[in-house]
C-alpha positions in Angstrom: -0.3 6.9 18.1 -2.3 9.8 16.4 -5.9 8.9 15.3 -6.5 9.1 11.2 -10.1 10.5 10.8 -11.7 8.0 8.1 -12.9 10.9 6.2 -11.3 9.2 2.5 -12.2 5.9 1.3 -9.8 3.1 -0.4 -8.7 -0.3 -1.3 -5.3 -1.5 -1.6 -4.5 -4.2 -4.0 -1.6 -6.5 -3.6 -0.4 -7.8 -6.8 1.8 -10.8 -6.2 5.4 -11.4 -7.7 6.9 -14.8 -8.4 8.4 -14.5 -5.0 5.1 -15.5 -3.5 5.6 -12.4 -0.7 6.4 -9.2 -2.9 4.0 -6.7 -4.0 3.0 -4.6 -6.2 0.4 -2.3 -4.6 -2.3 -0.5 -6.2 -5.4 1.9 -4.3 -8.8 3.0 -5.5 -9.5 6.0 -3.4 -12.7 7.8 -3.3 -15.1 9.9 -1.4 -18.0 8.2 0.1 -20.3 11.3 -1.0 -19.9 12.5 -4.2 -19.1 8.9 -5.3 -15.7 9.9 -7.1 -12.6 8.2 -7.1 -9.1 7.7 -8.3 -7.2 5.0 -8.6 -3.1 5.4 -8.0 -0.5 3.6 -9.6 -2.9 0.9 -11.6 -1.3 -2.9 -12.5 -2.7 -4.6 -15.5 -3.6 -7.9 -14.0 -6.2 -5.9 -11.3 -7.9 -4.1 -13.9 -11.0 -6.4 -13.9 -11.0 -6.4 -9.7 -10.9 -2.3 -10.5 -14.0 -2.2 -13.0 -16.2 -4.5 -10.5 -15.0 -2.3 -7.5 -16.1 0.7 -9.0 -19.0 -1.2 -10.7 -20.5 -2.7 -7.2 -19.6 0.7 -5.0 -21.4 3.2 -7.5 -18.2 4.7 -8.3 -17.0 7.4 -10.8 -13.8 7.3 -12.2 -12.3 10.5 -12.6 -8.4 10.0 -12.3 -5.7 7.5 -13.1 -2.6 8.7 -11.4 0.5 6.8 -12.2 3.9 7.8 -9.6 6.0 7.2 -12.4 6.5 5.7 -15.5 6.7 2.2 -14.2 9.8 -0.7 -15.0 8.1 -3.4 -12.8 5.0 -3.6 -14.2 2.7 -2.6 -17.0 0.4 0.2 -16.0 -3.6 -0.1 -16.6 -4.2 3.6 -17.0 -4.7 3.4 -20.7 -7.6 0.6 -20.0 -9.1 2.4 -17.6 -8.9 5.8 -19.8 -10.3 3.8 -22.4 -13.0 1.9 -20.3 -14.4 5.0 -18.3 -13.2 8.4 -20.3 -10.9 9.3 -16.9 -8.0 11.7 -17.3 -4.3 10.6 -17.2 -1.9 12.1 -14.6 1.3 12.3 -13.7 4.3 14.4 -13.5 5.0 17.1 -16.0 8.7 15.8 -16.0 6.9 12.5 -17.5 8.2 11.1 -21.1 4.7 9.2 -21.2 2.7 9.6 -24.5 -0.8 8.6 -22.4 -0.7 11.5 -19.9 -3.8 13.8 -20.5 -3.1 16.1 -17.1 0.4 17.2 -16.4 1.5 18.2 -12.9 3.7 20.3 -11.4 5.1 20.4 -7.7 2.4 22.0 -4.9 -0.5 21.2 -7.6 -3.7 20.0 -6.1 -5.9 16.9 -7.2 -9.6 17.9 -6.5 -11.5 13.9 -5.5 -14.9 15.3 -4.8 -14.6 17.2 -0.8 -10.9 16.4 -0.8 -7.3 17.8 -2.0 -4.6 16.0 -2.3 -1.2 17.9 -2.9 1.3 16.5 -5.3 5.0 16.5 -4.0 7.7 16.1 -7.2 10.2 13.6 -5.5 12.8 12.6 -8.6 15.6 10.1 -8.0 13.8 6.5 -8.4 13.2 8.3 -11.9 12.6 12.1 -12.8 8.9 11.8 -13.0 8.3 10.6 -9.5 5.6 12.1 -7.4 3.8 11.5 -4.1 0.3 12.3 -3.0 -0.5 14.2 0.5 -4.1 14.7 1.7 -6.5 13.3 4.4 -3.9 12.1 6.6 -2.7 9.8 3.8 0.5 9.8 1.8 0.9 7.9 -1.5 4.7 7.8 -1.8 5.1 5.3 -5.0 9.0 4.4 -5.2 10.4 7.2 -3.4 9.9 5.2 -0.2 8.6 2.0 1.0 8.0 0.5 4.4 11.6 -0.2 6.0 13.3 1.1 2.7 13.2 2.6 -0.8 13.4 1.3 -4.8 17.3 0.9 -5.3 18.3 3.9 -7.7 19.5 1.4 -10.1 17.5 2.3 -13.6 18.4 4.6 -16.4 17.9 8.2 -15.5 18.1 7.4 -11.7 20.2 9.6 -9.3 21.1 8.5 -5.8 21.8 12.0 -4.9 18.9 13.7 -6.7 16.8 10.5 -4.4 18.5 11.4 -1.3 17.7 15.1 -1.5 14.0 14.3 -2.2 13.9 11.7 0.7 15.0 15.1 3.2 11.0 16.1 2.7 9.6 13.2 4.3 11.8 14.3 7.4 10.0 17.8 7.9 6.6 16.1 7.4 3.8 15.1 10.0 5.0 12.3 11.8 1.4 11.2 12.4 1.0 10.5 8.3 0.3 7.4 7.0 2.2 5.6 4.5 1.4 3.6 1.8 3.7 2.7 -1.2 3.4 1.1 -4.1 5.2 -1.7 -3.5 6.1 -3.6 -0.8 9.0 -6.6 -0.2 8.7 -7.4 3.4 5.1 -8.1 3.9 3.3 -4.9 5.7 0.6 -3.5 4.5 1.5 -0.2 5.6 3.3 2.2 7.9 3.3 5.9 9.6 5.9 8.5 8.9 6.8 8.3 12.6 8.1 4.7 12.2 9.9 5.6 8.7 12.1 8.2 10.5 13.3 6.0 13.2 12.9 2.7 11.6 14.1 3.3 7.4 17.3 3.1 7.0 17.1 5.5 3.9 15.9 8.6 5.8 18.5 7.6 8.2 21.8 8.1 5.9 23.8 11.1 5.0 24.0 11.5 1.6 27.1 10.2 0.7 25.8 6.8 3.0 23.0 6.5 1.1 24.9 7.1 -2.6 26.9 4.6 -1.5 23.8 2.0 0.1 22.2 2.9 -3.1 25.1 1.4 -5.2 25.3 -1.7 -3.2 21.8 -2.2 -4.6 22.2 -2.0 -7.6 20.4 -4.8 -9.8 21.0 -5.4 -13.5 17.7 -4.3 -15.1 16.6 -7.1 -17.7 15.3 -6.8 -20.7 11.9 -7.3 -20.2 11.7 -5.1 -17.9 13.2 -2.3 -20.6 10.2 -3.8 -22.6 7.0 -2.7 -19.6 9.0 0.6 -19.6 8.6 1.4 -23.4 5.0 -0.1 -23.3 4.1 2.3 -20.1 5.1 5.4 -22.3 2.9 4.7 -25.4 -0.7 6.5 -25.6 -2.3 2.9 -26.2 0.5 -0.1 -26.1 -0.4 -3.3 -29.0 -1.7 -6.6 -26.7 1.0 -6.6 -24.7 1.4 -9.4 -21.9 4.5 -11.0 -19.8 4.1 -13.7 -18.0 4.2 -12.2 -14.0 8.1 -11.9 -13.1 10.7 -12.5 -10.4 10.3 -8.1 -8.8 13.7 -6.0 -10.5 13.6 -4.5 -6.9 13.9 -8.4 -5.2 16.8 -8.4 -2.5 17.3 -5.0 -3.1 14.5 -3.7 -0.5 14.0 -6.5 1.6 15.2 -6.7 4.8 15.9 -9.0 7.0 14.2 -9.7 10.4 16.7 -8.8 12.7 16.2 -5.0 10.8 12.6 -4.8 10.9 12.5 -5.1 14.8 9.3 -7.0 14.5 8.2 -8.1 18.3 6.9 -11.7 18.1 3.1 -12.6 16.6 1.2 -14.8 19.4 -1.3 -17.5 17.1 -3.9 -19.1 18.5 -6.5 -21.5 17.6 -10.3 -21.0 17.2 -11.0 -22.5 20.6 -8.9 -20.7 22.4 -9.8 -17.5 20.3 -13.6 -18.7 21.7 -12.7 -18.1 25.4 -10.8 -14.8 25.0 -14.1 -13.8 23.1 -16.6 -14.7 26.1 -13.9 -12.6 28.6 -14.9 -9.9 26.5 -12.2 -7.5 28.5 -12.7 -4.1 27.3 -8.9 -3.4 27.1 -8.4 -5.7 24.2 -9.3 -5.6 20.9 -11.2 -7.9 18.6 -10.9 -7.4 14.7 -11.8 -9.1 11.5 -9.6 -7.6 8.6 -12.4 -9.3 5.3 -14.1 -7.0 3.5 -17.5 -5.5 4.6 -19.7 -8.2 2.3 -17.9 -10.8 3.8 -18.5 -9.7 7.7 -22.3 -8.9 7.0 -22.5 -12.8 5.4 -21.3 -14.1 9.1 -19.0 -12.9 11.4 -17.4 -13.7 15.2 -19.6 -12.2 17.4 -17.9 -9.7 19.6 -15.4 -8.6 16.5 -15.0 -5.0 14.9 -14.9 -5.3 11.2 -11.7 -2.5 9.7 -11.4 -4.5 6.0 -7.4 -5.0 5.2 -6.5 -1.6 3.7 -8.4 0.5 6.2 -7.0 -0.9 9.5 -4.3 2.4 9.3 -7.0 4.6 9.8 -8.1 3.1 13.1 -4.5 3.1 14.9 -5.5 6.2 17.5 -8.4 3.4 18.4 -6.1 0.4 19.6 -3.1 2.6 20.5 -4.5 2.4 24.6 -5.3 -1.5 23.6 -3.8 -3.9 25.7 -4.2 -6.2 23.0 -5.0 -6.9 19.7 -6.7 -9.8 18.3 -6.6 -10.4 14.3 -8.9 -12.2 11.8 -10.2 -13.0 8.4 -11.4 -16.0 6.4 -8.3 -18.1 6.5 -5.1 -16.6 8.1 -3.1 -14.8 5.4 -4.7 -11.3 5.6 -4.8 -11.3 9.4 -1.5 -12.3 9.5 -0.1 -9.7 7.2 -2.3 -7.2 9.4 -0.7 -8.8 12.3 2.9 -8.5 11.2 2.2 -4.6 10.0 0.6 -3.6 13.7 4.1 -5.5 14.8 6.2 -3.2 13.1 4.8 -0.3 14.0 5.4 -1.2 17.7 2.1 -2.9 18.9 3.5 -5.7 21.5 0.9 -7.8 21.8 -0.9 -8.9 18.5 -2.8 -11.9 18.4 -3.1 -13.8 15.0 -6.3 -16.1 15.0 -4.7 -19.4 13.1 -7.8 -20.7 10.5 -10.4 -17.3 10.6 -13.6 -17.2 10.3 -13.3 -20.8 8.3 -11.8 -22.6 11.3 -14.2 -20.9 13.9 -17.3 -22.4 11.7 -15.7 -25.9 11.1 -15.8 -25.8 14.6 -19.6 -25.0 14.9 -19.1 -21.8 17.3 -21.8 -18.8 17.2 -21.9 -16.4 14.1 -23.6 -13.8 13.9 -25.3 -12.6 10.2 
């Protein structure tokens, strides 16, 4: 697999739904040197995890760039406009009151050394947009890992989707992809797995007018409600309680689909022994942030936090195997499960983390 230079910084945050495994997903990008960042496709319930990112990084906030005038959830961009002076963005096809830059297709986003192009890609909605730059593609609704939002909502066109959807196909295969939200539990993907994997860049037209119907959900009222509060310039204290995704069954698939080869687990002692072989061909990573690994870590252990592990693929590609970690299970194995999909066969998920290996009194390093 092709090797991402880490030149661009971010987080992704994963905003659960009441289905416990759907996610909405949010990213602070920035660049390490000038210290600016931008944070794409905001969710009201991580606005304080935004403000003590940015507060605890020496951050500057110069952009909040929603893909498209969200149904799923209410958008933080008028907080954070509010709470650090940053511009608005989005899509000059955008009925949004709060937008304070327009864009139009081909424009670039200046993020300190970096440009990011902006791609209009209507269908999910007429506003939507995706990022391009750095090796990284935002790509909002337009397309998810294994799928795409069903073009189910008012002022949706299968067709107009479809036709956007033919972009991705003429794109760098070596691209990584990160959406904004995400129903089958990986945190990530590359364009290269899309096009033989994603059934929507897989369909003619017609096929996919006709998959797109089959998905079709009935959009509740609340969620008619986040719509009308995402397009006002500074929505009244507006709160619903966190709800079952509109998109649900729509996106997900099933296992059979995603082709995922088998996750080995083991235990910390058995983790113990494959850490004192030490065998150059495999690898050893712990997926928790950097504060956490410099607090105490394995010894032997590489330390790529969560959202970055995509830009380290070229590095494990010649891997015979890869060994995951973090504090308790859930992140490795969500790293684990990603690194599956994308065709790594042997991916080791360390059961307990970094908890279990201390319970059991074995060496950390600080």
């Amino acid at each position: 697999m092709p090797s991402i230079v880490p030149c661009v910084e971010f987080k992704q945050f994963r905003i659960l739904t009441d289905s416990k495994a759907d996610a909405c997903l949010s990213y602070v990008v920035f660049d390490p040197r000038s210290r600016e960042c931008m944070i794409i496709d905001p969710h009201f319930d991580a606005f304080d995890d935004y403000c003590a990112l940015i507060a605890e990084n020496g951050l500057r906030l110069t952009m909040a760039v929603d893909t498209q005038v969200h149904w799923g959830y209410l958008s933080a961009s008028h907080l954070l406009k509010a709470r650090f002076g940053c511009e608005v963005v989005m899509s000059d096809q955008t009925s949004s009151q709060r937008v304070t830059r327009k864009l139009r297709n081909g424009d670039q986003l200046l993020l300190g050394q970096f440009h990011f192009e902006v791609l209009q890609t209507p269908g999910i909605s007429p506003d939507a947009i995706v990022l391009v730059g750095a090796g990284l593609m935002w790509t909002g609704n337009t397309l998810w890992s294994h799928g795409c939002a069903p073009s189910c909502f008012p002022n949706s066109d299968a067709s107009v989707h479809w036709n956007s959807l033919q972009l991705f196909k003429r794109m760098d295969d070596g691209l990584l992809i990160l959406p904004s939200y995400d129903c089958n539990e990986l945190i990530f993907s590359t364009l290269a797995v899309e096009k033989r994997k994603n059934v929507a860049l897989k369909q003619t037209q017609t096929e996919f007018v006709s998959w797109a119907k089959d998905l079709t959900v009935v959009v509740a009222e609340p969620f008619k409600k986040i719509f009308e509060a995402n397009l006002l310039v500074s929505p009244m204290e507006f709160r619903v309680s966190r709800l079952e995704s509109v998109f649900g069954s729509a996106g997900k698939a099933v296992e059979e689909d995603l082709r995922l080869p088998s996750v080995t687990n083991i235990n910390a002692e058995k983790y113990l022994h494959k850490i004192k072989e030490n065998l150059s061909q495999n690898a050893f990573i712990d997926v928790r942030e950097r504060e956490e690994y410099r607090e105490g870590h394995i010894p032997g252990t590489v330390n790529w936090p969560m959202s970055e592990v995509g830009l380290h693929l070229g590095e494990i590609a010649d891997k015979k195997r890869v060994y995951v970690s973090c504090l308790a299970g859930k992140r490795a194995s969500l790293v684990a499960r990603t690194l599956s999909y994308l065709g790594f066969s042997d991916v080791v998920n360390v059961t307990g983390g970094f908890k279990a290996w201390q319970n059991a009194g074995y060496p950390v390093v600080k």
